[in-house]
N, C-alpha and C positions, 0 to 999 in steps of 0.2 A: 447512610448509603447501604443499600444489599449489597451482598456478594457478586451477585448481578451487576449491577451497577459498576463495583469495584474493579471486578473482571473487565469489562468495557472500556473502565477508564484508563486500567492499564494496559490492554490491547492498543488503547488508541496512541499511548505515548509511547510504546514501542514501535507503533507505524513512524510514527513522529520521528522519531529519534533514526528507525532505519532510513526512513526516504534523505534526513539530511547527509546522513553518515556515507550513502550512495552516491550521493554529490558529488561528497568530497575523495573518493576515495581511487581519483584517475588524478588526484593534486599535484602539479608540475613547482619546479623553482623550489629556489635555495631555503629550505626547512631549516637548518643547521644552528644558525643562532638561536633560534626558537628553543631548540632542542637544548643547546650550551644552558639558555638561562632556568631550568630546569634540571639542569644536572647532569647531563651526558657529556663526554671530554670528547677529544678532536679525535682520537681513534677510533670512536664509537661510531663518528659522523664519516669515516672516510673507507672504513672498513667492509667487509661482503653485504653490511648490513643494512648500510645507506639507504640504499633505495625503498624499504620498507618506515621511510622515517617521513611521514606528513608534518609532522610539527603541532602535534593534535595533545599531546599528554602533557601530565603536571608534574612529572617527576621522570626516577629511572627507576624503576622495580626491580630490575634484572641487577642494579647498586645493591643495594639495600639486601637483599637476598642471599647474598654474599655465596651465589651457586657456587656447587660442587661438580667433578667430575663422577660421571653414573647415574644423575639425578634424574628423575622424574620433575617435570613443571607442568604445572597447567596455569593457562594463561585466562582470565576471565574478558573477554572482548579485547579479541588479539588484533585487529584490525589489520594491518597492513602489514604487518607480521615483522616491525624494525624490532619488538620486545624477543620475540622470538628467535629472530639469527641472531641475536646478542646473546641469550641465554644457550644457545644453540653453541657456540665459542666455548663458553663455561663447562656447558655440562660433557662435551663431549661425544666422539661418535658410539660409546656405551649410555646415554642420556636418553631419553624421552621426553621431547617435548612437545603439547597439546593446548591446539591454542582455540580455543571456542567463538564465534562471533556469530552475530544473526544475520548481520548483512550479505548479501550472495556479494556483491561487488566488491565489498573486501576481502572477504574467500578467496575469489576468484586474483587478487593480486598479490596476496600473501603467499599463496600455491607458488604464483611464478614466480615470486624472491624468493622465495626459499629451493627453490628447481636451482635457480640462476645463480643462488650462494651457494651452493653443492652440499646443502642439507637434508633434501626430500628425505634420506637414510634416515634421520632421527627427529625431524620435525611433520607434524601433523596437522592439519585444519579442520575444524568440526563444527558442523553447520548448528547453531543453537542458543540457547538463551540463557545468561546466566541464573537465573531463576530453578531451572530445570538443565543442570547440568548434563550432556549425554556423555557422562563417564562413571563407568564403575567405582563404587565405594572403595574408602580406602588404596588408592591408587597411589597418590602423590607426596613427594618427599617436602613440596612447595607450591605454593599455589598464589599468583604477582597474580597481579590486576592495574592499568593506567590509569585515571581518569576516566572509569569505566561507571563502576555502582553509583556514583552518586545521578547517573542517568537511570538507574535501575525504578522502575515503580513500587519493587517489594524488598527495598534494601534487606530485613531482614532474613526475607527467602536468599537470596543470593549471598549472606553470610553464612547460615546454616546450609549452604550448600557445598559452600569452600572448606566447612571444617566438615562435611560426611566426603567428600573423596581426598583427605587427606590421611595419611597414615597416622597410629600414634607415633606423637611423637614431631609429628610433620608441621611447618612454619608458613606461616601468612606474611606477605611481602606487601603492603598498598602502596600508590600515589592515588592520592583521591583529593579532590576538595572539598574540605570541611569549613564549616560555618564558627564564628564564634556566639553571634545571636541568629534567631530568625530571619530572614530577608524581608524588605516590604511587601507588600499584597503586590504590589505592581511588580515588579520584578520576580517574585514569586510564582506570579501566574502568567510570564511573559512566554511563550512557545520557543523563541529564539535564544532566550537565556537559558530555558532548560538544553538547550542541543548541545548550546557553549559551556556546557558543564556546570554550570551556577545554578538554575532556578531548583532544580531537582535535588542541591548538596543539602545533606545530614548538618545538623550541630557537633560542635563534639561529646556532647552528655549525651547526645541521641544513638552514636558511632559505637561510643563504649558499651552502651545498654545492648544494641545489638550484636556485639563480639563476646560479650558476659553470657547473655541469652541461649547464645550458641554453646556455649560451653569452654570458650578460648580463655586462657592463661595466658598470664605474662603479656601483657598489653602493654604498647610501648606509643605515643601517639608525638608527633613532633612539626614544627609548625613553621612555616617562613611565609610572610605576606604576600600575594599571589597578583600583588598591583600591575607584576611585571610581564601577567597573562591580559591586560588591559593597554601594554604600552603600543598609541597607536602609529607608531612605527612600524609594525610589526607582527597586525593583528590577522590569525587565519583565519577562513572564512565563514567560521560559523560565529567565530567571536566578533568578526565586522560586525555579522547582520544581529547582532546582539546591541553592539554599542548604538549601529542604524536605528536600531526599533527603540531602543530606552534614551539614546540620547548620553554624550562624551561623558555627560557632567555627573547623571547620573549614576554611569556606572561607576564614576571615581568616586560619587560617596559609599556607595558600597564596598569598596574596596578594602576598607578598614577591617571589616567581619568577614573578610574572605580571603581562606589561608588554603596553601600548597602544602599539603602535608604527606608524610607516612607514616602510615598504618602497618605494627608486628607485632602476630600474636604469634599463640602455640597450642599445640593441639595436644591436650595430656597423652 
């Protein structure tokens, strides 16, 4: 494939990824367990921050992060901005946080949660890709990311991005889905899967090569089975039309190579 080519293909799966992500991002009704079986506790869900909570990530970044007061954050596809008033709480009204996204339609409701939680003061929104960060180098004390890169077409551009505006010294927070094997060619290449977070996930030899590449230390990688991003009790809408197009059955055999993890390095 050219670079040409290359470039095309990942233009076309970031359209891909924005048109569904627009969708979804006016999503009504109770997120809340979703968010519980992932990792976020009942204050999190009832708190200024609520409203910014679609029920879309694999984790809690803003957990695992273990923010400070005065921090600098940037957020890598901040979406509806529930990661953001949470770290927003943490870091304080001396904090900075910056949340990146490419879709206008989650901008556009992020802005107004965060207006509506009475953050504007120290939260931000920035229209862009995490590939091509729009923030200055060296900026951040921490740099979270949801279930965000493994949508990425150039996971490794988007890790070498996160450690050039981190400070030295500065710390990578992920929830991302990782792979234990490869996926089938069918699910693989299914369009619906990759939206629902799946088709697009790294392995983890794939994860670590490109956090090493980068230059990150102290790599810390941790894994819990992600079957319960499949329970279809409770499945949101991009993961329906994931199970719709592949079918219940198969996506429960997949289920076994398909883990909810976090991701923490550190930036010498």
């Amino acid at each position: 494939m050219s670079v040409t080519e290359a470039a095309m293909e990942a233009n076309e799966i970031r359209d891909l990824v924005r048109q569904q992500y627009a969708g979804v991002a006016d999503l009504k009704g109770d997120a809340g367990p979703a968010a519980q079986r992932v990792g976020y506790c009942e204050k999190d869900l009832s708190g200024p921050a609520a409203d910014g909570n679609l029920g879309l990530g694999c984790g809690n970044p803003s957990a695992i992060a273990a923010l400070a007061p005065g921090e600098v954050v940037i957020d890598l596809g901040s979406g509806a901005g529930f990661d953001a008033l949470l770290a927003a709480e943490r870091i304080g009204p001396h904090g900075r946080f910056i949340g990146v996204d490419m879709t206008p339609e989650m901008l556009a409701r992020a802005r107004e949660n965060a207006v509506k939680a009475g953050y504007a003061g120290s939260v931000e929104f920035r229209e862009g890709i995490i590939e091509r960060l729009p923030v200055v180098s060296e900026t951040a004390d921490v740099v979270i990311s949801n279930c965000v890169i493994n949508l990425s077409p150039d996971k490794p551009a988007a890790i070498r991005e996160a450690f050039r505006v981190l400070k030295p010294g500065g710390r990578l927070a992920v929830s991302d889905i990782v792979l234990s094997e490869p996926l089938p060619d069918d699910v693989a290449q299914s369009v619906e899967a990759r939206a629902a977070c799946v088709a697009g996930a790294a392995t983890e030899a794939e994860y670590r090569a490109y956090l090493a590449d980068a230059g990150f230390v102290d790599v810390q990688i941790a894994h819990r089975p992600a079957a319960c991003l499949f329970d279809p009790s409770s499945l949101d809408p991009l993961m329906q039309a994931a199970v719709d197009a592949l079918g219940p059955a198969r996506m429960m055999e997949i289920a076994s190579t398909v883990f909810s993890s976090t991701i923490t390095a550190r930036k010498p």
